[in-house]
N, C-alpha and C positions, 0 to 999 in steps of 0.2 A: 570587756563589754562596753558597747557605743552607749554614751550619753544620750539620752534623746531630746530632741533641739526645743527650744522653747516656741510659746505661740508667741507670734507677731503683736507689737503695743501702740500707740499712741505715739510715745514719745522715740520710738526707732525715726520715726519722721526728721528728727535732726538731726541723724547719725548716718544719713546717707548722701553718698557724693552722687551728682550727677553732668555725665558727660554730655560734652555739646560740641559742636563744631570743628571737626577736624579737618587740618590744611596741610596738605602735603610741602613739603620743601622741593624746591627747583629740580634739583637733580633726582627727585624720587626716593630716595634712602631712607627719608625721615618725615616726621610729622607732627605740628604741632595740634593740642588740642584743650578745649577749656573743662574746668571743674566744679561745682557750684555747692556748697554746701552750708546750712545753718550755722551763724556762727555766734559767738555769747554777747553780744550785742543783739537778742533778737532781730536778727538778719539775714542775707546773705553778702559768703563771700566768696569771689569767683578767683581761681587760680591757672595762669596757664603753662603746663605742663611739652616739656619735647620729649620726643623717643626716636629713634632710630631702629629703625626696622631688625636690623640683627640684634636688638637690645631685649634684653627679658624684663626691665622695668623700663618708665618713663622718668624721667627728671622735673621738677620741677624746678619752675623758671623765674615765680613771682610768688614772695611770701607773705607781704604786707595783707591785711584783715580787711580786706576792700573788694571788690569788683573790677575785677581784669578780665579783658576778654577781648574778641574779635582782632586777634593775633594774623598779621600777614607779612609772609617772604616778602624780602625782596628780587628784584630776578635774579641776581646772582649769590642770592641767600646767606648773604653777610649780614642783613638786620631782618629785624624784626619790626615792625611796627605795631600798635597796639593802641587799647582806647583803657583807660584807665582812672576810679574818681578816688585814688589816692589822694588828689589837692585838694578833694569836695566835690568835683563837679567832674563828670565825666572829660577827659581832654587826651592828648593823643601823647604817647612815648615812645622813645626808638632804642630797643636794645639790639646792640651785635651779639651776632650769634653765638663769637669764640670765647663772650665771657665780658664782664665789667655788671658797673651799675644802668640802668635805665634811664634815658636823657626825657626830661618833657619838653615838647613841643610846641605847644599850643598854650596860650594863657584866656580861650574865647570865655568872656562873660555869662556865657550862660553853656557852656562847653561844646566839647569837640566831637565826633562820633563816624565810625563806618570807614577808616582806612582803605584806600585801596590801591596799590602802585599802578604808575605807568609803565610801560614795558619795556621802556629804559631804564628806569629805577633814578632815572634823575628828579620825578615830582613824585605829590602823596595827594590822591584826594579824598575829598572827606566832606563832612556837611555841618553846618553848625547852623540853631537858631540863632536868626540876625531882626533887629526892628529896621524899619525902614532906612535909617538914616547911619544905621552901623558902621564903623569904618572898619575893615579885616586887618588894617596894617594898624589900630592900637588899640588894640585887645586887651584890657587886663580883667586877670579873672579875680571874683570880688574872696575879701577871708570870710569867717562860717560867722563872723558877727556882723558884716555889713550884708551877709545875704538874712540873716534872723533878721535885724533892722528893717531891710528891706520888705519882708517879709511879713511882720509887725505893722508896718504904715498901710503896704498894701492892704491887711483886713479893715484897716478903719475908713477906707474908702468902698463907697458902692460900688456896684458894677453896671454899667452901663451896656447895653446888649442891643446890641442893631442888625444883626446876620442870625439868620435860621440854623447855621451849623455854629453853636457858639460852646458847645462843651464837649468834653470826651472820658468816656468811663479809665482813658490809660492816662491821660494829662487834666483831668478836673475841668476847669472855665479856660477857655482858651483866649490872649489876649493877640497883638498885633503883631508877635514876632513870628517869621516865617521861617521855613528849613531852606538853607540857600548851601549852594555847593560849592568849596572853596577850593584854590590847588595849592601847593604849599612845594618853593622848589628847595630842595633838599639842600643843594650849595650854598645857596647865597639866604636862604634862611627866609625868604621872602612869602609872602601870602599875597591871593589876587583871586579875587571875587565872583564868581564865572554867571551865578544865574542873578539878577536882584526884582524877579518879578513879583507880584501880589499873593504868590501861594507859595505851596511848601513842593519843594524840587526834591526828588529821589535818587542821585547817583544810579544810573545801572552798569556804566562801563566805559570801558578808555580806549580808542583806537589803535592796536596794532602801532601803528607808524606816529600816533601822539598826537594828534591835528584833531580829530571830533570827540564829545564825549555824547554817551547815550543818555537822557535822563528820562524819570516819566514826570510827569503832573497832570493838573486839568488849569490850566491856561485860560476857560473859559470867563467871557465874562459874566457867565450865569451858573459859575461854578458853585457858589451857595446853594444852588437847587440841582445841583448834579451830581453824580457819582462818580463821571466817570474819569480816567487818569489813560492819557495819552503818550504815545513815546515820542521823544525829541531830539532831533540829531544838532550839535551845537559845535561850530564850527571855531576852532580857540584862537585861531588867526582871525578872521575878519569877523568874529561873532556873528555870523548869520545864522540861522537858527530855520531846520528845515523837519517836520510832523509828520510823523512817519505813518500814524493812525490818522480816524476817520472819524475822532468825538462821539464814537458811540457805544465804548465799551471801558473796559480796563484789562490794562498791558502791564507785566512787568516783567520780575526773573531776566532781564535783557542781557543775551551778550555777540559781540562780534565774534566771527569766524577768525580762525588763526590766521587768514590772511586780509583780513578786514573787508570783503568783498560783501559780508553778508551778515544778519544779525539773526539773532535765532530766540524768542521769548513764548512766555505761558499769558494767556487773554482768553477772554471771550467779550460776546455785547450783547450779554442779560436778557437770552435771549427766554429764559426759566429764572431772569431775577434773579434772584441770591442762590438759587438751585441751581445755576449752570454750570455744566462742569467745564472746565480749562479745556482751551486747544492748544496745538501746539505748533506753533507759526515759524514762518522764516522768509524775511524779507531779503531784496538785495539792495543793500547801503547806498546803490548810483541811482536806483531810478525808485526805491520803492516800494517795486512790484513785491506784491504778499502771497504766499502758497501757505496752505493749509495742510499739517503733514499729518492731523488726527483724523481725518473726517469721518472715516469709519469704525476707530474706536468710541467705547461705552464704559468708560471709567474715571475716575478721577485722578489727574494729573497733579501730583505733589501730595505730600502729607498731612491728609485730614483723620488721623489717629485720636485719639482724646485721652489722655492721661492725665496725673494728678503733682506728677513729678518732675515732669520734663521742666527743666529749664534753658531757655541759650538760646540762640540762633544756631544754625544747620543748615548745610544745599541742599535744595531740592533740587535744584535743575531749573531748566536745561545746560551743560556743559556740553562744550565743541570736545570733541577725539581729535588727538593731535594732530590729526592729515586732513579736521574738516569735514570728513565725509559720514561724521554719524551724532546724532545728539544723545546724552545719555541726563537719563532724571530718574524722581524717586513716581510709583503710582500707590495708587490707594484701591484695593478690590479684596470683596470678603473677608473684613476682618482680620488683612494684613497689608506692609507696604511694603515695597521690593523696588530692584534698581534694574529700569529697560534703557532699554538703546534700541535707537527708530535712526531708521535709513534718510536719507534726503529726497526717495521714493514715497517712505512714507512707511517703509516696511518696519514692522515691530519685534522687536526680540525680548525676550525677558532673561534678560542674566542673572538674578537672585532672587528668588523669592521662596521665603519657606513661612512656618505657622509664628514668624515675630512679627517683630515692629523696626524697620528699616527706619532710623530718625536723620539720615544725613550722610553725606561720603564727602570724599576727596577727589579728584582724578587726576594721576600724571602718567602718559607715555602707555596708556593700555590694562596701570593696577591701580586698584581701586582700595582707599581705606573706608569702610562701613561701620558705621554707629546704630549695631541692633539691641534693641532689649525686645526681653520676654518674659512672660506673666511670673516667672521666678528672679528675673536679674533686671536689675534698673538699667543697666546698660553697659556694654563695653565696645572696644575696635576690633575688629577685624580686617585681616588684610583679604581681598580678592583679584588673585593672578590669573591672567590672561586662560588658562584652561579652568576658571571656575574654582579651583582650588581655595577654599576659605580657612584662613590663617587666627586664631585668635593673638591679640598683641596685649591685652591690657588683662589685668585681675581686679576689677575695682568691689570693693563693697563687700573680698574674701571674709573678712568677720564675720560680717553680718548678717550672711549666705547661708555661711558654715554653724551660725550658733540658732539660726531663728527659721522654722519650720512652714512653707507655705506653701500656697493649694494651686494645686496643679489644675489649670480650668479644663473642662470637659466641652467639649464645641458639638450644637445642638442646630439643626435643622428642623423647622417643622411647617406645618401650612396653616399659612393666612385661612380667615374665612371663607375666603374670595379663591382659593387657590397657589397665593403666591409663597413661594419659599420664605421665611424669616432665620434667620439666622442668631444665635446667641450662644452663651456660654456658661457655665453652672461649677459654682466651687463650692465644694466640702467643707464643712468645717474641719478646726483643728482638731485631731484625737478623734477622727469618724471613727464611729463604731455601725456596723448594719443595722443591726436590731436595734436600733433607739429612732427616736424621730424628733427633730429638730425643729426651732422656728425657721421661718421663712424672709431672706429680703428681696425684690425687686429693683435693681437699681432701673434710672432714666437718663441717659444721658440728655445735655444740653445742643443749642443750637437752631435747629433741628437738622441741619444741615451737615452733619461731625459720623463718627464713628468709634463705636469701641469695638475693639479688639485685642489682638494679641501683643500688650504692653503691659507693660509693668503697671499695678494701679494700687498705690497705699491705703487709701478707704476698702477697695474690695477685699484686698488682702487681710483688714484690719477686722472686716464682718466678720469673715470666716473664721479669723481667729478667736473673736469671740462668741464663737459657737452658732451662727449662722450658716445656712445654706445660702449662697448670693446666686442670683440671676441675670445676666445682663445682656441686652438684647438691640439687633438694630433692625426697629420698626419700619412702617414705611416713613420716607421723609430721610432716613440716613444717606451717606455718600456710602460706596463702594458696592454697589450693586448696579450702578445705569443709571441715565438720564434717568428713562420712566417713572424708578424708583425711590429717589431723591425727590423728586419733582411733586410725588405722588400725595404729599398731607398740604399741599397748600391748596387754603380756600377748601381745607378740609381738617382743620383743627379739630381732634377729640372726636373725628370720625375713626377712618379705618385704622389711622395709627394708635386712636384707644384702643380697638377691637385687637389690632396686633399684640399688643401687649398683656390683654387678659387671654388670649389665647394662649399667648406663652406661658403664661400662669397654670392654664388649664392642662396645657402637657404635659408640662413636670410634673404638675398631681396627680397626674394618669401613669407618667413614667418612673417615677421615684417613692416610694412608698415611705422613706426616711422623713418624708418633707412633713408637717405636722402642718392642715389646713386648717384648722382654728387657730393658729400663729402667725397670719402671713401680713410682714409689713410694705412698705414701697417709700422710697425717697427717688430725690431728682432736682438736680439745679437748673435755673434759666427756663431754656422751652422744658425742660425735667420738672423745673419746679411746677409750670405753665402744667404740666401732664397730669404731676402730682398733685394739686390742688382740681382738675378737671376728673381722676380717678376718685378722690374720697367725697365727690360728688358726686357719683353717677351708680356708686358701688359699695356696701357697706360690708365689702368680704375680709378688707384689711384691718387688720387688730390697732395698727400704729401707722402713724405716716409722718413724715420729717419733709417739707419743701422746702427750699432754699432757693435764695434768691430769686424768688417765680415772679410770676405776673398772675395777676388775677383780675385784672379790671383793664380791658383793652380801650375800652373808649378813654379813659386816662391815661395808659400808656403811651397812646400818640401825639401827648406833647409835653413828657414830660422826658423821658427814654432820649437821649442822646442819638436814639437811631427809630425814634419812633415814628417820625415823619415819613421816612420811608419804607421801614420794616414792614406796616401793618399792614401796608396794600399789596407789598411785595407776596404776603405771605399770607392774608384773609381778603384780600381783592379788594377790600374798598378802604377809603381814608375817613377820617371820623366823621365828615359832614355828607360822604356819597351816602354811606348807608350806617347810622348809630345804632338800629335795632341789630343788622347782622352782628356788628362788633358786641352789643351786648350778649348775644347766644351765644358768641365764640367763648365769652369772660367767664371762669369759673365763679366769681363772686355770685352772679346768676344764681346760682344753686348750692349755696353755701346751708341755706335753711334744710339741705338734705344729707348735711355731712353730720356723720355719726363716729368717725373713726377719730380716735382721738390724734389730736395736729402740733406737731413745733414748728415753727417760722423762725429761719435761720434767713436773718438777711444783713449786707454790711452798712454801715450809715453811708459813704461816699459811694455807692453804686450809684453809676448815671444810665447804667445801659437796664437795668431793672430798678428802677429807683424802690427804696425804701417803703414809700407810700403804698407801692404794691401791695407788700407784706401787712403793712399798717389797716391797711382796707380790710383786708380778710381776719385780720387779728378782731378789729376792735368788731367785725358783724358778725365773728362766731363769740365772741363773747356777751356782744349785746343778748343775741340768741341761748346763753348761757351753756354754751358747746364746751367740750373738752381741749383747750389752748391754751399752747404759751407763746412768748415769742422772746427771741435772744437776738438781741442789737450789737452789730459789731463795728465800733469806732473806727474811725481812720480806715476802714476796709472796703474797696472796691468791689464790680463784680469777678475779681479774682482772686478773691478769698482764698480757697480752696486749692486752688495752685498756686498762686506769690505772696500769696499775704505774707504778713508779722508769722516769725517760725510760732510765738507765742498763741497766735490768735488762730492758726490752722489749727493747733491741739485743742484750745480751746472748743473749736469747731466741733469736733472730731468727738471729746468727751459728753458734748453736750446731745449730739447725735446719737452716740453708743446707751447713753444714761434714758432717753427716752425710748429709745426700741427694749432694753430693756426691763424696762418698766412695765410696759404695755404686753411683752410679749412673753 
């Protein structure tokens, strides 16, 4: 008699490995790829593992309790190269293939990052923060007591702030050092400087024959007030430097054609603001000239997925096919992502796509290695061969598969008020039984610009197990449905994309009779929280509601938000001084005097991109009001709590979340 598998907890959140970034070896046989998992240093640590294609396990290659990752062949795949902050600080290592210890490379001050050979395998480039005056040729990296020191002095001094972009929700207060891109020749051990302008340079790629490298930035000298990030062709003999773009958009994902005739990258020039979706371009390297190989596609180009797990970097694309003549990348449509390949026509193919989550591949010589999860498995590889054929390679997470019982989601269609399709998903609690009926969640995702779908997602998972019905849905305003539709909530906050979301409400209670409608809760982080706090003001059908890291006061969000100066017009059409009364009708605080449902405000202290205050506004005017509120402050926590925080502080999260729906519900 089969055991039957337990409900999903809390604390499974640190017992899960997750893959990222798989890179093929030269000759195609093998593969390296990364692994990231909680480790007992409330942390993570990343490990990079090889396999060989006829191999039934993968090997591991790096064992130290650190952060290893962004593993690259050489071309004739005798090393390895890697970034790794086994010394403290991220910096670069070269192990050979056939076996020894790890050599470090790099000693930079403030480290090393983003390996990439040239295609003779005689340099390595890569990028490091440099200040103005940094020398590449005497780098030393500092120990963990003169960076604490350092560290130490720095808080006792002010901060001084004279540029309008001076912070960032992933790096804090930004100070004068820039990302400059270095080449490092592998014989003679040598370092040499390649970019030293006033901004932060992007590596995108190395010329075939070795002579240009591709970078992006924004060059501009009005870059303080711009967005946008140009591509740059840079010439390593007589450093001439020739701009491949037009200053009015953002380019990246760049790379040369196998014969270096031609570069092939993902961009667009905002032309929907933060809504617009990628094209997918291809220049030619001599003169320039641009062709546009998307124009009549209506989806989105690369992986706008939204999960809770994913860690690592991953390809999206675009990558050249070995003869040049085809590009292949990841897309994002209805609540999945899959790997096409478009002609130099312009013709589209779709080579995989089924009900998962495509988070990244490899390509050599025509097969492809695929990094999918789906709503049951965080993730594994697959190999796919030239007829389609998909190969699984990895078993990762077989434990904890095999012992812990989860909900299969059910994919829902139904109509807008207006007519339009919405699309979502609905999971069971654990131990369904029919005849019972159950409370209710609502999740919202973030952005408003994102998508969920069919991936792996630890909180959904985690409702259901405790005895939730979850809902989860993409409104208008998501990606993977069209321009139109993406495009569709700006300058229309807590209009038709509220109305989507109580519609969806409305369905399941018509289509599910399980669903117990005096119990129905909603959460949501970011523009979710932004939702979630505009919901329990406008509607008092929800028993409990949990926002997290929301907004609730837009006219203060625009100068306080790390992206507020330009987000709020991007996305409610005016800036705080065109129009303060619109931005106040957008702000749920507005109507806080109308909220009835009882509220937790989960937000972290170090969020820049929803600061703190947000939460703090709405906390202390429902309580003035003597409303039903808490609110739970989370130290040292960014607005990516919920996916990279402290492993400690996600659970935390996560209990304090469960314990008030509970409660209420």
């Amino acid at each position: 008699m089969n055991t039957p598998k337990r409900s999903l907890t809390v604390e499974d959140l640190k017992h899960i490995d997750v893959f990222s970034d798989p890179q093929s070896t030269p000759d195609g046989n093998a593969y390296a790829f990364v692994s990231t998992a909680a480790n007992n240093d409330n942390d993570y640590a990343s490990q990079i593992f090889f396999q060989a294609l006829n191999d039934e396990e993968p090997r591991q290659w790096t064992f130290d309790d650190t952060k290893n990752s962004h593993p690259r062949f050489s071309p004739d795949g005798q090393k390895l190269v890697f970034q790794s902050t086994r010394s403290g600080v991220p910096q670069l290592w070269l192990l050979h293939t056939d076996g020894g210890e790890a050599r470090q490379l790099t000693t930079f001050k403030h480290g090393a990052v983003n390996p990439e050979w040239s295609k003779d395998g005689k340099k390595i480039i890569f990028s490091a923060p440099l200040e103005k005056d940094d020398d590449v040729k005497d780098q030393q990296e500092s120990s963990k007591q003169e960076r604490d020191k350092e560290l130490e002095e720095k808080r006792k001094q002010p901060l001084v702030v004279n540029r309008l972009n001076y912070k960032s929700d992933a790096d804090g207060f930004l100070d004068d050092k820039h990302t400059q891109i270095i080449r490092y020749n592998v014989e003679d051990e040598t370092f040499e400087q390649l970019t030293s302008a006033d901004s932060d340079h992007h590596f995108e790629d190395i010329s075939p024959d070795g002579q240009h490298i591709l970078f992006s930035a924004n060059l501009s000298e009005d870059k303080d007030y711009e967005l946008t990030k140009d591509l740059h062709l840079l010439n390593l003999s007589t450093k001439d430097m020739r701009t491949l773009t037009n200053g009015k958009g953002q380019y990246g994902n760049a790379r040369f054609s196998p014969d270096g005739s031609q570069i092939t990258c993902f961009g667009h020039e905002f032309a929907y603001q933060g809504a617009t979706l990628n094209k997918l371009f291809v220049f030619d390297a001599a003169s320039g000239e641009r062709t546009c190989l998307s124009g009549d596609w209506d989806f989105q180009l690369g992986d706008a997925m939204i999960g809770d797990t994913r860690m690592g970097q991953s390809e999206n694309g675009p990558v050249w096919s070995s003869d040049g003549q085809h590009l292949f990348f990841l897309g994002t449509d209805h609540g999945a992502t899959g790997l096409y390949q478009a002609s130099l026509d312009g013709d589209l193919n779709e080579l995989y796509k089924d009900s998962n989550h495509v988070f990244g591949f490899s390509y050599n010589d025509g097969k492809f290695i695929l990094g999918i999860s789906t709503p049951t498995d965080p993730g594994n590889f697959y190999q796919l061969d030239n007829d389609k054929k998909l190969t699984r390679l990895t078993d990762a997470n077989r434990e904890f598969l095999d012992d812990v019982q989860l909900s299969e989601p059910e994919t829902l269609t139904f109509k807008a008020d207006d007519g339009w399709d919405i699309q979502g998903w609905l999971l069971r609690p654990y131990g369904f039984e029919e005849d019972k009926q159950y409370p209710f969640i609502l999740e919202v995702h973030g952005g408003p610009h994102a998508m969920y779908g069919q991936t792996f997602f630890h909180e959904m998972q985690l409702l259901a197990a405790k005895g939730y019905v979850v809902l989860y849905t993409n409104p208008r305003g998501s990606h993977g449905y069209g321009q139109e539709f993406v495009n569709a909530c700006r300058e229309d906050y807590g209009g038709k994309d509220y109305s989507d979301l109580m519609r969806a409400v409305d369905f399941v209670l018509e289509e599910y009779d399980f669903i117990d409608e005096d119990r129905l809760g909603v959460t949501g982080g970011s523009y979710g929280g932004f939702m979630t706090n505009w919901i329990v003001g406008h509607t008092n059908r929800f028993k409990a509601a949990v926002t997290q890291r929301c907004i609730s006061n837009w006219l203060s969000f625009y100068g306080v938000s790390d992206i507020g100066y330009f987000f709020t017009k991007w996305e409610l059409g005016k800036n705080l001084l065109d129009d303060p009364a619109k931005l106040w009708d957008f702000s749920p605080l507005k109507y806080a005097e109308n909220i009835e449902t009882p509220l937790l405000i989960v937000h972290g202290e170090k969020d820049f991109r929803c600061p703190i205050e947000q939460g703090e506004q709405m906390f202390v005017t429902l309580k003035h009001l003597r409303k039903e509120v808490e609110f739970v402050r989370f130290p040292d926590a960014n607005h990516e709590l919920s996916r990279s925080g402290k492993p400690e502080m996600r659970i935390e999260r996560l209990n304090h979340i469960t314990r008030w729906l509970d409660e209420y519900l």
